[in-house]
C-alpha positions, -999 to 999 in steps of 0.1 A, spaced: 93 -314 60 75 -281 68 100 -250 68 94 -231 101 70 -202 103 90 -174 103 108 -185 71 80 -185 51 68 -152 71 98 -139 56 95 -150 25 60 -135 24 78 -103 34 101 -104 9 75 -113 -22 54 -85 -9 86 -61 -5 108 -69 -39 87 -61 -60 84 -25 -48 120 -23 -37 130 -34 -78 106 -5 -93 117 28 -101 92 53 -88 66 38 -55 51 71 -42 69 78 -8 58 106 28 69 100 58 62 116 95 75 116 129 46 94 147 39 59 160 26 29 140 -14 36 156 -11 73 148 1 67 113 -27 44 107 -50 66 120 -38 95 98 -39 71 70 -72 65 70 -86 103 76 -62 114 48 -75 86 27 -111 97 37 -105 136 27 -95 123 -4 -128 95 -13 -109 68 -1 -114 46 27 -93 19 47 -110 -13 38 -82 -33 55 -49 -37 76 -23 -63 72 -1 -68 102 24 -89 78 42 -96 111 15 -112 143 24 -142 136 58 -136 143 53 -115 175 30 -141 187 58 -163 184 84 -138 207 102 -124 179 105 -83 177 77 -66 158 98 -55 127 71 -31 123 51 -34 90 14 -28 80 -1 -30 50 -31 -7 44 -58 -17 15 -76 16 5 -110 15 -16 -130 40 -35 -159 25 -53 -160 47 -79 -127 36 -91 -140 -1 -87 -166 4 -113 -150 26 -133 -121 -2 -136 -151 -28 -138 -168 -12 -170 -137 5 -190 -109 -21 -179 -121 -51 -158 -84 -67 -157 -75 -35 -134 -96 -52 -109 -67 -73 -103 -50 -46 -90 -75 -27 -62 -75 -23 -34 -49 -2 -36 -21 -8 -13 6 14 12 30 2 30 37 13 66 73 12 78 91 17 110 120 36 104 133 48 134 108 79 149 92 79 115 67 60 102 71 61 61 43 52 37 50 41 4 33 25 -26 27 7 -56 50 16 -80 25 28 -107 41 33 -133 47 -1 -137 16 -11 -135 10 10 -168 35 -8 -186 13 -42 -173 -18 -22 -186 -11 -3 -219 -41 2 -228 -50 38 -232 -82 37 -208 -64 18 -184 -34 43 -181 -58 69 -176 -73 55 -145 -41 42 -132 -26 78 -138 -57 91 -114 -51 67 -87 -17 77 -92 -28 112 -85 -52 100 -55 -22 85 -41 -6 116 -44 -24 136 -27 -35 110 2 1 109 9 8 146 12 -22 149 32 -6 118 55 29 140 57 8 170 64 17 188 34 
């Protein structure tokens, strides 16, 4: 027997969210706005840094087509082809990992952003030239989420 939808929506929420949730360090801003404004704000802070939104995951339609309360989560994939082929001819595994991925979340009047814990990622990838390009997407990320808080 099938579970219902929403459980395995949820557990699709959780897979996506644990593994954040258990790291140490995800890169965190956070404004005052709504979920279309933050998006929008994403994507030209991603821009003004050579990024650029490739996609967004609304983890939760399927729910809200289904009645239940948008729990208010996107998921944001960000793209820079320079870091694709820089990752495709020092560390091709890295390609795994890209798009690189925020998280949009409801929290009451704020919308926060947060993402991949990094740092993690460089224990995955020890490799000295692949902890040098995580540690300047790292630094990307940085900087497209101060531009996001409007720092």
């Amino acid at each position: 027997m099938k579970k219902p939808i929403w459980k395995r929506l949820l557990g699709i929420l959780l897979v996506l969210a644990c593994p954040t949730l258990a790291q140490a360090a995800p890169l965190t801003a956070s404004r005052e706005t709504d979920m279309r404004e933050a998006v929008d704000r994403m994507t030209i802070a991603a821009e003004n840094n050579g990024y650029r939104l490739v996609k967004v995951q609304a983890v939760d339609s399927a729910l809200v087509k289904r009645g239940f309360e948008d729990p208010g989560l996107r998921i944001l994939f960000i793209g820079n082809p320079v870091a694709m082929e820089m990752a495709r001819t020092s560390h091709p595994p890295l390609l795994s990992m890209l798009p690189l991925r925020l998280a949009l979340i409801v929290r009451g009047k704020e919308i926060v952003a947060t993402s991949d814990d990094l740092d993690s990622w460089m224990e995955m990838f020890p490799e000295p030239q692949a902890r040098h390009l995580i540690e300047e997407w790292k630094r990307d990320l940085e900087l497209i989420l101060m531009d996001f808080a409007g720092k």
